[in-house]
C-alpha positions in Angstrom: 5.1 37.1 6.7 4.9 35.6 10.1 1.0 35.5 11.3 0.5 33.4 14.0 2.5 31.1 16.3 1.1 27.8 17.2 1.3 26.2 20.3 -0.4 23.9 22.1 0.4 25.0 25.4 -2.8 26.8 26.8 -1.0 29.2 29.0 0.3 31.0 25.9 -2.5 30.5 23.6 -4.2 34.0 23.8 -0.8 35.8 24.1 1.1 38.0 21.7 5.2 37.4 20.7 6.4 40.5 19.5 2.5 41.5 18.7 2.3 38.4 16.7 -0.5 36.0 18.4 -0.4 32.6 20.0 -2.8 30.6 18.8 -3.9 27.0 19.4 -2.9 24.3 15.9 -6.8 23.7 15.7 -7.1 27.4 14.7 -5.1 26.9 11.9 -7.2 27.8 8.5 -6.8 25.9 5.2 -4.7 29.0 3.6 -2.1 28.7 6.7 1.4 26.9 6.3 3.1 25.8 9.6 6.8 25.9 9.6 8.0 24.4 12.6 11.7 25.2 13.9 11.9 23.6 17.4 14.5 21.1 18.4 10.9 19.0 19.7 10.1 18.6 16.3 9.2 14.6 16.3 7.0 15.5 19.2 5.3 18.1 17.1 5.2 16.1 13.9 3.6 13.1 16.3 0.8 15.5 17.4 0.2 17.2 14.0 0.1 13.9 12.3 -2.3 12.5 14.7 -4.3 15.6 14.8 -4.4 15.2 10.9 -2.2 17.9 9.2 0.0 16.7 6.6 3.9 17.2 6.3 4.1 19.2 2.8 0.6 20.2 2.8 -0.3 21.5 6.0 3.3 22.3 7.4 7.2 21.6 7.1 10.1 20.8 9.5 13.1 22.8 9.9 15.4 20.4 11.6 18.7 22.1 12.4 
């Protein structure tokens, strides 16, 4: 079940998709699992990586 969306883009952080809520990657709590399907996904994996989330642990890409 879909929970949040991340983004780092502050003019949607606060906002709802389909009364699901934008929220910022920093938000994210331990229990959360990010699955990222964007055709930016290096760029995301970049700034998750640096930010210190961990491919497997703290998210996935979905590359298609």
């Amino acid at each position: 079940m879909v929970q949040n969306f991340y983004d780092n883009n502050r003019e949607k952080i606060g906002k709802k998709i389909n009364g699901i809520p934008v929220i910022s990657p920093q938000e994210k709590s331990k229990k959360d699992f990010i699955i990222i399907t964007t055709t930016w996904a290096d760029e995301v994996w970049h700034e998750l990586t640096a930010a210190s989330f961990k491919l497997n642990e703290d998210f996935i890409i979905m590359k298609y």
